[in-house]
C-alpha positions in Angstrom: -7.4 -7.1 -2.3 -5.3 -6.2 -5.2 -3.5 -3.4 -5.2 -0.7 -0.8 -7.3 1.4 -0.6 -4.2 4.8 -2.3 -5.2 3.9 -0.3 -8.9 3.6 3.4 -7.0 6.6 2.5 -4.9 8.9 1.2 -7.6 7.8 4.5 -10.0 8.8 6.7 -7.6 12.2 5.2 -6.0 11.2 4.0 -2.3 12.4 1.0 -0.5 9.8 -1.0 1.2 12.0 -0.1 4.4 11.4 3.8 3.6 8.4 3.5 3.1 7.5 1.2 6.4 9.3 3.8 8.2 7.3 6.6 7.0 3.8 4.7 8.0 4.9 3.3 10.8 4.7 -0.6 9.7 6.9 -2.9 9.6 8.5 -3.7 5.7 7.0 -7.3 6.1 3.8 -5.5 6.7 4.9 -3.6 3.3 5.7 -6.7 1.8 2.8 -8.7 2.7 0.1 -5.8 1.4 2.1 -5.5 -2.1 1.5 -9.4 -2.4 -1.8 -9.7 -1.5 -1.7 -11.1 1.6 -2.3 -9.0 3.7 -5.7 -6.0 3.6 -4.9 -2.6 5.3 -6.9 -1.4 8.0 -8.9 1.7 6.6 -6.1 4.0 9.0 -3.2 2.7 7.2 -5.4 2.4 3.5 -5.9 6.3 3.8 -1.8 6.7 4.9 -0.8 5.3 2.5 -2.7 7.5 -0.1 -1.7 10.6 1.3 1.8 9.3 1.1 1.8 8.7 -2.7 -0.5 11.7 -3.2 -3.3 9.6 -5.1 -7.1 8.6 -3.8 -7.6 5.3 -2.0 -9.5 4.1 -5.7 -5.9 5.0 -7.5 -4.0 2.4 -4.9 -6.3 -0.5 -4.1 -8.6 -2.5 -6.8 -11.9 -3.4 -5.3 -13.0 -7.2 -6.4 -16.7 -7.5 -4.9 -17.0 -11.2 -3.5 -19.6 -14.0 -5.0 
């Protein structure tokens, strides 16, 4: 799933490693969700919205599959 992580982070002057901290992941964890490669559970999806202040639709792009 796509998603303005990395964009919302970088805007607002956080490290991945303060932000990990702050949600309780790891910063590969970080890493991994701003490249794709990894899909939040809905726990950490809603975290990480409260964290930045912006709805779940603001952070993540949803791409229905074929």
């Amino acid at each position: 799933m796509k998603n303005h992580i990395e964009e919302i982070r970088k805007q607002k002057g956080i490290r991945q490693e303060e932000l990990a901290k702050a949600l309780g992941v790891s910063r590969q964890t970080i890493s991994s969700l701003e490249n794709g490669r990894y899909n939040p559970s809905i726990q950490l999806a809603f975290k990480l919205a409260r964290y930045f202040h912006v709805t779940i639709e603001e952070l993540f792009i949803f791409e229905e599959e074929d």
